[in-house]
TIDRENVO-514660 format. One record per residue: residue in one letter; y, x, z of N, C-alpha, C, O in turn. Coordinates in Angstrom, 1 decimal, always signed. Layout:
BEGIN
<guti 'A'; <Y; X; Z>; <Y; X; Z>; <Y; X; Z>; <Y; X; Z>>
...
END
This chain:
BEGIN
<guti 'X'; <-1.2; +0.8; +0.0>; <+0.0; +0.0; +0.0>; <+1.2; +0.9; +0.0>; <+1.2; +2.0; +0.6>>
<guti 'X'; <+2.5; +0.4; -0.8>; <+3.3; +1.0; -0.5>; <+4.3; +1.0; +0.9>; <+3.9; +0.4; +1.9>>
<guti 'X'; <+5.8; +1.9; +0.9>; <+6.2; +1.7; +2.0>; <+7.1; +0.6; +2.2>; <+8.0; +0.4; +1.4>>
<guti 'X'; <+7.1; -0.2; +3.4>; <+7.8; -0.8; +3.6>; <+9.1; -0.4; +3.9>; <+9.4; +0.8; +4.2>>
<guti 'X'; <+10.0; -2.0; +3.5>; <+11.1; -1.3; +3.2>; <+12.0; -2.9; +2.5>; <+11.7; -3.3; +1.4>>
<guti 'X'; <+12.9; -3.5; +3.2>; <+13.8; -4.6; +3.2>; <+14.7; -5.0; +2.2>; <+15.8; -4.4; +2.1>>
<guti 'X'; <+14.3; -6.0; +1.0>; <+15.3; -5.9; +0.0>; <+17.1; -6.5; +0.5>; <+17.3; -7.0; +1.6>>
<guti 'X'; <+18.2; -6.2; -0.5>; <+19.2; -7.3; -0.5>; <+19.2; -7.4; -1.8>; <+18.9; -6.7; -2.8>>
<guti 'X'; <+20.0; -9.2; -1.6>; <+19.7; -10.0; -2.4>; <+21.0; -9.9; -3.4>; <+21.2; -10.2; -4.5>>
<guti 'X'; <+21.8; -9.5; -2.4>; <+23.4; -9.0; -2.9>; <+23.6; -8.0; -4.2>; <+24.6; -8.1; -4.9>>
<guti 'X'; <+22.4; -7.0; -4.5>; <+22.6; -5.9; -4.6>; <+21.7; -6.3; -6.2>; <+20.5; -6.5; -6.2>>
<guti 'X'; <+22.8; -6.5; -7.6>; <+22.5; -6.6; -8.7>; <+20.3; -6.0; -9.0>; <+19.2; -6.6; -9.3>>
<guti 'X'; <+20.8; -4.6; -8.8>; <+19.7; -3.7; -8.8>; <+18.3; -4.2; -8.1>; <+17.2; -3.8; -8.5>>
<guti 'X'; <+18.3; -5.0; -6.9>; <+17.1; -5.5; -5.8>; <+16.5; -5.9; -6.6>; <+16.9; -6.0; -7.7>>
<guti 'X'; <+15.3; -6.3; -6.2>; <+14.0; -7.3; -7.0>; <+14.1; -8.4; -6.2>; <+13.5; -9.4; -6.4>>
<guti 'X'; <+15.1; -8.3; -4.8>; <+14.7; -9.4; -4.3>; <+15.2; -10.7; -5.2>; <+14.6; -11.8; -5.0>>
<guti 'X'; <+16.1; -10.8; -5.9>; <+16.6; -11.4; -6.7>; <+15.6; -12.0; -7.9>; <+15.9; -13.1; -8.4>>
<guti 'X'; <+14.6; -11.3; -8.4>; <+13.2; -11.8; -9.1>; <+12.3; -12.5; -7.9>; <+11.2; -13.0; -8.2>>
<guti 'X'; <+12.6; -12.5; -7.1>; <+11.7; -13.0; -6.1>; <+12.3; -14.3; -6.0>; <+11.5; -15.3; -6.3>>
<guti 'X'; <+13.4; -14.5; -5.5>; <+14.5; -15.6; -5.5>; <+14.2; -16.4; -7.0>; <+13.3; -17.3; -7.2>>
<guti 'X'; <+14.5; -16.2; -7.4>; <+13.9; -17.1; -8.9>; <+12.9; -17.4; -8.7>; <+12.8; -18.6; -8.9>>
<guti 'X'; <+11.3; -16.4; -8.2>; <+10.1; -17.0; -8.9>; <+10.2; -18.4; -7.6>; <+10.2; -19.6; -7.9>>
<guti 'X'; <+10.4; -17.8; -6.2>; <+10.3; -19.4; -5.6>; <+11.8; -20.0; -5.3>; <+11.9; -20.6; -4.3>>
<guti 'X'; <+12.6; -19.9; -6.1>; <+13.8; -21.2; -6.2>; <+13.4; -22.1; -7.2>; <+14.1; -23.1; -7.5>>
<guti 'X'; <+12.1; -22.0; -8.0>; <+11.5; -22.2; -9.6>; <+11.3; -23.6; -8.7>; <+11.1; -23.8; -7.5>>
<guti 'X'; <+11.4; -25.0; -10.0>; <+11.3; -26.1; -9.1>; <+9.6; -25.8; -8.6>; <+9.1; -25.9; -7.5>>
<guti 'X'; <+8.9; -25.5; -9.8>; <+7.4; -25.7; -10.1>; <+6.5; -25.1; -9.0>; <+5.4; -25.5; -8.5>>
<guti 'X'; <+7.6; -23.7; -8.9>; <+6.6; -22.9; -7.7>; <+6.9; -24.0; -6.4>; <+5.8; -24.4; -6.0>>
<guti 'X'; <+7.8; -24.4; -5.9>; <+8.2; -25.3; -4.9>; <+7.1; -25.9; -4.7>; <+6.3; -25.6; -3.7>>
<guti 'X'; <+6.7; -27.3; -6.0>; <+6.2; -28.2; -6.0>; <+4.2; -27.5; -5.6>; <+3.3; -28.0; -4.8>>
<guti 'X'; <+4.3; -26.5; -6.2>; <+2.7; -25.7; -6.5>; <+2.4; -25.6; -5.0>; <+1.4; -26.2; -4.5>>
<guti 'X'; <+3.3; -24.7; -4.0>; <+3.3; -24.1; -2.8>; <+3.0; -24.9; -2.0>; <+2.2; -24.8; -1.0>>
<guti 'X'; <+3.8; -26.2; -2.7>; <+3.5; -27.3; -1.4>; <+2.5; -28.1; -1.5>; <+1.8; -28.3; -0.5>>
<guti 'X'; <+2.0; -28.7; -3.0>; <+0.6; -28.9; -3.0>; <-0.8; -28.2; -2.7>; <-1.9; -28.6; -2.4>>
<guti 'X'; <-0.6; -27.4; -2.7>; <-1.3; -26.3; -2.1>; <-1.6; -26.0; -0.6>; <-2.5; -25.4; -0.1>>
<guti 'X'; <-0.8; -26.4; -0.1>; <-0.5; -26.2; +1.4>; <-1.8; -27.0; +2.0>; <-2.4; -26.3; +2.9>>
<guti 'X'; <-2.4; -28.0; +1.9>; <-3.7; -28.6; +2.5>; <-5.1; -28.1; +1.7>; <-6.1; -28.8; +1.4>>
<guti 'X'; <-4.9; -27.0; +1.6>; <-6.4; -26.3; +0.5>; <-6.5; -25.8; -1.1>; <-5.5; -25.9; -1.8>>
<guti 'X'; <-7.6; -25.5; -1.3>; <-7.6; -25.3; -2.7>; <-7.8; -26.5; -3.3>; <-8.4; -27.5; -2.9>>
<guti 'X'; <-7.0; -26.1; -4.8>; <-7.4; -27.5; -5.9>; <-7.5; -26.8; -7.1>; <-7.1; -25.6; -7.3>>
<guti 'X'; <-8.0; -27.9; -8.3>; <-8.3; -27.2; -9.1>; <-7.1; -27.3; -10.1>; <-6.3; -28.1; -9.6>>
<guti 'X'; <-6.8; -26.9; -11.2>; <-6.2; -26.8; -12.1>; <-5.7; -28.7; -12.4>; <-4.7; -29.2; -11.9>>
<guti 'X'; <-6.2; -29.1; -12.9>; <-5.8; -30.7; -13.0>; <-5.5; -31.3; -11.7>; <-4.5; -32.0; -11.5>>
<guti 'X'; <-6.3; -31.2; -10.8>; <-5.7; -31.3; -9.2>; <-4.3; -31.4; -9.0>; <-3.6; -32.3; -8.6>>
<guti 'X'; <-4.0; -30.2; -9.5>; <-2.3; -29.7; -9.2>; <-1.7; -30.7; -10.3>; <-1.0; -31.6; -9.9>>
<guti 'X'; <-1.8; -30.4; -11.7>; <-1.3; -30.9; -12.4>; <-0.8; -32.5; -12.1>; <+0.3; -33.1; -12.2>>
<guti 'X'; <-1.9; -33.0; -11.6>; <-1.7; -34.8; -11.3>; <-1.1; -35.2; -9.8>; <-0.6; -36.2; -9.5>>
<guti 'X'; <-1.3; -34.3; -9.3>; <-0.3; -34.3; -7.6>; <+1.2; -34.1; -8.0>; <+2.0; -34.7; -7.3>>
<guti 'X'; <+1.5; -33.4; -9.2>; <+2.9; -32.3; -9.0>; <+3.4; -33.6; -9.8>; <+4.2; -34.3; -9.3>>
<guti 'X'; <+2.8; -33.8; -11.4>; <+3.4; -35.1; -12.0>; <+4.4; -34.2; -13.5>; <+5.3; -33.3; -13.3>>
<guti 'X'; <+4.0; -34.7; -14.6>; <+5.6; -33.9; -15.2>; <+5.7; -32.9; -15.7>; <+6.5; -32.8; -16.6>>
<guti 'X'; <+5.0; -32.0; -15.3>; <+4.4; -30.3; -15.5>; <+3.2; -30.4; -16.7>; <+2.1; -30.9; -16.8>>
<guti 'X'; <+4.1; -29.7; -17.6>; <+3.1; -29.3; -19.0>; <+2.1; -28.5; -18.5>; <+2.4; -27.9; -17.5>>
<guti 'X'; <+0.6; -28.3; -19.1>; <-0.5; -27.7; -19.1>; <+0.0; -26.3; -19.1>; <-0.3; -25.4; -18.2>>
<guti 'X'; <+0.8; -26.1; -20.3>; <+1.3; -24.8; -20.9>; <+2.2; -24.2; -19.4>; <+1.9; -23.0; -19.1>>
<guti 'X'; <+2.8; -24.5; -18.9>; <+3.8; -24.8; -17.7>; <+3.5; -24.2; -16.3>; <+4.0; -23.4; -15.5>>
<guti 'X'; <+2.4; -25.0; -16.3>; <+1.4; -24.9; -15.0>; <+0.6; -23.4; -15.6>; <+0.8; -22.4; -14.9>>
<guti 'X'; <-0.1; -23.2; -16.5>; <-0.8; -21.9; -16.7>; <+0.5; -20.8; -16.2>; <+0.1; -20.0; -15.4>>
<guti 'X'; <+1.5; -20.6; -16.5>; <+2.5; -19.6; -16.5>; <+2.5; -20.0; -15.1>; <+1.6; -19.3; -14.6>>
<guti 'X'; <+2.9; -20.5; -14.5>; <+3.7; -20.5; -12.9>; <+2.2; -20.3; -12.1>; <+2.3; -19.6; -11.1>>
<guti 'X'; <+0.8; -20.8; -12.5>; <+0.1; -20.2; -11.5>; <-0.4; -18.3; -11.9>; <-0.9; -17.4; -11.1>>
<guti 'X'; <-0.2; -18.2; -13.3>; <-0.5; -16.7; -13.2>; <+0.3; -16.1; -12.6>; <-0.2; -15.1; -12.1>>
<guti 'X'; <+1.8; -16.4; -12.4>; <+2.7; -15.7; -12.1>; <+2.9; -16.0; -10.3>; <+3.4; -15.3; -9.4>>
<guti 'X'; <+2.3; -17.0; -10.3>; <+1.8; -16.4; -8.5>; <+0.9; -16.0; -8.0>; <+0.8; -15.8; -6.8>>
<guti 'X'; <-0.2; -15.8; -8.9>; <-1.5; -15.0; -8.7>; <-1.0; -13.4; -8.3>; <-1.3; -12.6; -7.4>>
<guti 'X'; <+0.1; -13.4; -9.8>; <+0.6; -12.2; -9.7>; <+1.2; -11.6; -8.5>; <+1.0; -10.4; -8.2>>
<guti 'X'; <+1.9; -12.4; -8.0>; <+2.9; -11.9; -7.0>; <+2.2; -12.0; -5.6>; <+2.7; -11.7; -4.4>>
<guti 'X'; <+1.1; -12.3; -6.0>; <+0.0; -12.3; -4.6>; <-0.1; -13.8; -3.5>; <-0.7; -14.1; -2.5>>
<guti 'X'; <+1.1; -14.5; -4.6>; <+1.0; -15.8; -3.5>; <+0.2; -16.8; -3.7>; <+0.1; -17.8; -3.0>>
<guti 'X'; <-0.6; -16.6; -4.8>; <-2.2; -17.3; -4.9>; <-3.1; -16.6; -5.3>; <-2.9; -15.4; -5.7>>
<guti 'X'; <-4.7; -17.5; -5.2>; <-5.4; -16.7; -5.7>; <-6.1; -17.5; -6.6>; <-6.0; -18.8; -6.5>>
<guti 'X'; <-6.9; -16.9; -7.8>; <-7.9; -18.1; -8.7>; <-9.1; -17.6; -8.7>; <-9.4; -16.6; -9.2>>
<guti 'X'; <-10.4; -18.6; -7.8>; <-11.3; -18.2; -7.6>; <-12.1; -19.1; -8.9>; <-11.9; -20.3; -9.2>>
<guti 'X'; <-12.8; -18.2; -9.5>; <-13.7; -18.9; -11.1>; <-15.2; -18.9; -10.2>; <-15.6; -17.9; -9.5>>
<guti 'X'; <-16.1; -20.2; -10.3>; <-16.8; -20.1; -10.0>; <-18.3; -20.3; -11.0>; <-18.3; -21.2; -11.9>>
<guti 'X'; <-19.2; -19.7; -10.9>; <-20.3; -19.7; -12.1>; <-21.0; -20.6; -11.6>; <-21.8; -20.6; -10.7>>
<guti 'X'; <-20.6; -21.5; -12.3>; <-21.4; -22.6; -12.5>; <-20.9; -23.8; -13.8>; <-19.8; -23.8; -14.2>>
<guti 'X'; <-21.9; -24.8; -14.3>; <-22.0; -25.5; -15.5>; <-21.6; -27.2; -15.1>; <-22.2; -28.0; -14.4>>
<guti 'X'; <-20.6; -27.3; -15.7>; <-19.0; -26.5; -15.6>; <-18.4; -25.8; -15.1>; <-18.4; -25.9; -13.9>>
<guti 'X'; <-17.6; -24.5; -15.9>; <-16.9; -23.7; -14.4>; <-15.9; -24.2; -13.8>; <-15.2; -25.1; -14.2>>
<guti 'X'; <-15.8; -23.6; -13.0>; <-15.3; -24.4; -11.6>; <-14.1; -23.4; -11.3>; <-14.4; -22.3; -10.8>>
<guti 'X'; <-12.7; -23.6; -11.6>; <-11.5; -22.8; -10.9>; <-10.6; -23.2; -9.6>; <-9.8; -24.2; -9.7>>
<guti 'X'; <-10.6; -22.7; -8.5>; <-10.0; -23.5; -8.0>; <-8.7; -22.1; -7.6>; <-8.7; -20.9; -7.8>>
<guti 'X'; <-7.7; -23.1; -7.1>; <-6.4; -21.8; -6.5>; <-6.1; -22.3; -5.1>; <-6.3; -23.5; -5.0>>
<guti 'X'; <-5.8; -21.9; -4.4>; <-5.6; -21.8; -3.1>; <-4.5; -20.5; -2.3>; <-4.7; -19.4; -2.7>>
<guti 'X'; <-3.4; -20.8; -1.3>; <-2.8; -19.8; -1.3>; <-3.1; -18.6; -0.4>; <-3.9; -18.5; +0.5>>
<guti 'X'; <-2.3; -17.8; -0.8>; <-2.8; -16.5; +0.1>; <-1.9; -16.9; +1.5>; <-1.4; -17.9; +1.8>>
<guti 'X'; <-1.9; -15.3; +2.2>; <-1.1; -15.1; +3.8>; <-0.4; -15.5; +3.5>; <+0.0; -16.6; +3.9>>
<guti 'X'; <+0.4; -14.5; +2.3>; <+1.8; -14.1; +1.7>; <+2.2; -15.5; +1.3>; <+3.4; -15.8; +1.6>>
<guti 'X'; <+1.2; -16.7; +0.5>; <+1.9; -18.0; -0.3>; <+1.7; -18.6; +1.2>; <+2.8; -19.1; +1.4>>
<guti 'X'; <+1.0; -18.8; +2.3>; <+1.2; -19.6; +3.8>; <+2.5; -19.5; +4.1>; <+3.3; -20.5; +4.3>>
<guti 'X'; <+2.9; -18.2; +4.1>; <+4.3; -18.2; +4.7>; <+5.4; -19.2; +4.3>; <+6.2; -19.8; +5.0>>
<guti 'X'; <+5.0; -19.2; +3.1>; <+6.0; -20.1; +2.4>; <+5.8; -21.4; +2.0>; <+6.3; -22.0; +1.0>>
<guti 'X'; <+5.1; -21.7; +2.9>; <+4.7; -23.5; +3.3>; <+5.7; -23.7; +4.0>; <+6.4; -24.2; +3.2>>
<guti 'X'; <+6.4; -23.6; +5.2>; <+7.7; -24.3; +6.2>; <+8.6; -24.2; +5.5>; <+9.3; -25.3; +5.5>>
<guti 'X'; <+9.3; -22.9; +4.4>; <+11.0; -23.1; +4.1>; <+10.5; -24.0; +2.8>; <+11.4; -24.8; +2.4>>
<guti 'X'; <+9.4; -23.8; +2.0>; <+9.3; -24.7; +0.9>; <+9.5; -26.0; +1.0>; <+10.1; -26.7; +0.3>>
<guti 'X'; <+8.4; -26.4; +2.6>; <+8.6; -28.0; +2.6>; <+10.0; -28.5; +3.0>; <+10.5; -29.5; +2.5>>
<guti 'X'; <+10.6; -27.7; +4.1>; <+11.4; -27.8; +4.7>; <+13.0; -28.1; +3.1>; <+13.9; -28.9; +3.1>>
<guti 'X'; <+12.7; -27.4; +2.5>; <+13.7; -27.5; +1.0>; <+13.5; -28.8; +0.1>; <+14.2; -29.6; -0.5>>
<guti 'X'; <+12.3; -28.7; +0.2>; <+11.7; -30.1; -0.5>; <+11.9; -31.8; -0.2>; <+11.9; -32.9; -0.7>>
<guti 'X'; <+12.1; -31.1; +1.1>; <+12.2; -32.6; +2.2>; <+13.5; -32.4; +2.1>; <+13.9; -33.5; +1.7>>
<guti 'X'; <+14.6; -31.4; +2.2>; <+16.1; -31.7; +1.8>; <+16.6; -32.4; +0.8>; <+17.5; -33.2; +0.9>>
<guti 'X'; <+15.7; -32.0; -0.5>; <+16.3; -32.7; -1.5>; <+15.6; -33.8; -1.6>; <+16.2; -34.6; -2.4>>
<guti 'X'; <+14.6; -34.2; -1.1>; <+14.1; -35.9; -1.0>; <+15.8; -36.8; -0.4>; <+16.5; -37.6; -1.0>>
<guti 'X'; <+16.2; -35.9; +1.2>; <+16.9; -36.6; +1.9>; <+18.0; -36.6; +1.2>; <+18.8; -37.6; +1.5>>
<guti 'X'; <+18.3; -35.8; +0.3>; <+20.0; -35.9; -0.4>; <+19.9; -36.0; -1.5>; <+20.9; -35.5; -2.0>>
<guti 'X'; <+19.1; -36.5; -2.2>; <+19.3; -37.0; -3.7>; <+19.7; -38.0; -4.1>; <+20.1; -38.1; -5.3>>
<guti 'X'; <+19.9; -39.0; -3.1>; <+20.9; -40.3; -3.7>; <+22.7; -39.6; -3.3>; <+23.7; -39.8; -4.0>>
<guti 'X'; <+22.7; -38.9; -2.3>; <+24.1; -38.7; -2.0>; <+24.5; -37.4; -3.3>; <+25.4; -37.8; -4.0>>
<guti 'X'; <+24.0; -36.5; -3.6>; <+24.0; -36.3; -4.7>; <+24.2; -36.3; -6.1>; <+25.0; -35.7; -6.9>>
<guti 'X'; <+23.1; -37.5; -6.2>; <+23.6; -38.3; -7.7>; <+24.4; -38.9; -7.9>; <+24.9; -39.0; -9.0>>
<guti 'X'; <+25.0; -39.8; -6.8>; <+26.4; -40.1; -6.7>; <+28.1; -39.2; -7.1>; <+28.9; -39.4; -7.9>>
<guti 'X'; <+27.9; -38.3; -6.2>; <+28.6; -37.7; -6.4>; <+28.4; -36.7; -8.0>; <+29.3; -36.3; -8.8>>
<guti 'X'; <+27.2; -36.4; -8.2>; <+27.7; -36.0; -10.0>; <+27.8; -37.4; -11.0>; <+28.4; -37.1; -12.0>>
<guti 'X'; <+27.4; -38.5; -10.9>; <+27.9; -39.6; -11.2>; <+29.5; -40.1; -11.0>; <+30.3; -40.6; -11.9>>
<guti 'X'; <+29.6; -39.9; -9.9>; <+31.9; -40.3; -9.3>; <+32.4; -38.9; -10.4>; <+33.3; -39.0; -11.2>>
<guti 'X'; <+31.7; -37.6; -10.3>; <+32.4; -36.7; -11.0>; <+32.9; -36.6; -12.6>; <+34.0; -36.3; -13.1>>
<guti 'X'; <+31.5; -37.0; -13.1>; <+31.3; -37.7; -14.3>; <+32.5; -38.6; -15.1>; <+33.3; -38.4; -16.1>>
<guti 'X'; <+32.2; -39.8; -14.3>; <+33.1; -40.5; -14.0>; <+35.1; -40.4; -14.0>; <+36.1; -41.0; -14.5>>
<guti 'X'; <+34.6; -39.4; -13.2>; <+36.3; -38.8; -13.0>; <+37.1; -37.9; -14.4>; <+38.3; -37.8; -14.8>>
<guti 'X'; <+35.7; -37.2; -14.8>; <+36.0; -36.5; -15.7>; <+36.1; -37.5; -17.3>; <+36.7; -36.9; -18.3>>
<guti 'X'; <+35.7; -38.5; -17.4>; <+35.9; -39.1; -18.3>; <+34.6; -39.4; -19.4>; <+34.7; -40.2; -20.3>>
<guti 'X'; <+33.5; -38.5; -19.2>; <+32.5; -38.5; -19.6>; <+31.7; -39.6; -19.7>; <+30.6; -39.5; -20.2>>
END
């Protein structure tokens, strides 16, 4: 393993800022949090999350395999069997995920209003 060592997010040059994207991403949100009660499989996810292209969902789960916040276990058997489930590293990020997700449940009408009155104001 490498050395630890604390990104800023301030700092053009950081990766923490690629990090910030992969979970500000709506999809990772939605993925993290479906995930949060076990593994599912590939259509699992798809029909929980709602919306999300096939094409969609392949990219955002490789790209958290990648980053170590899931894993894809292929199982030999007829049919095979994929399932994903999150790692330590994707646990962690069950509380600030749901906790983000349940904000914008709670303020999406106050929200749409206000870019609606804006809208509005602007003449659009």
């Amino acid at each position: 393993m490498g050395i630890s060592w604390e990104g800023n997010a301030f700092d053009p040059e950081c990766p923490t800022r690629v990090i910030l994207d992969r979970i500000g991403d709506k999809w990772t949100v939605l993925i993290i949090d479906v995930l949060e009660n076990g593994p599912l499989r590939f259509n699992e996810i798809r029909l929980a999350i709602g919306g999300i292209t096939p094409k969609v969902l392949t990219s955002t789960l490789r790209s958290l395999a990648a980053d170590g916040l899931i894993t894809r276990e292929a199982y030999a058997e007829v049919p095979p069997r994929v399932e994903y489930r999150l790692t330590d590293l994707g646990r962690s990020l069950r509380e600030p995920v749901a906790t983000l997700r349940r904000w914008a449940e709670l303020n999406a009408a106050a929200i749409t209003d206000n870019r609606e009155r804006e809208e509005s104001a602007a003449g659009r």
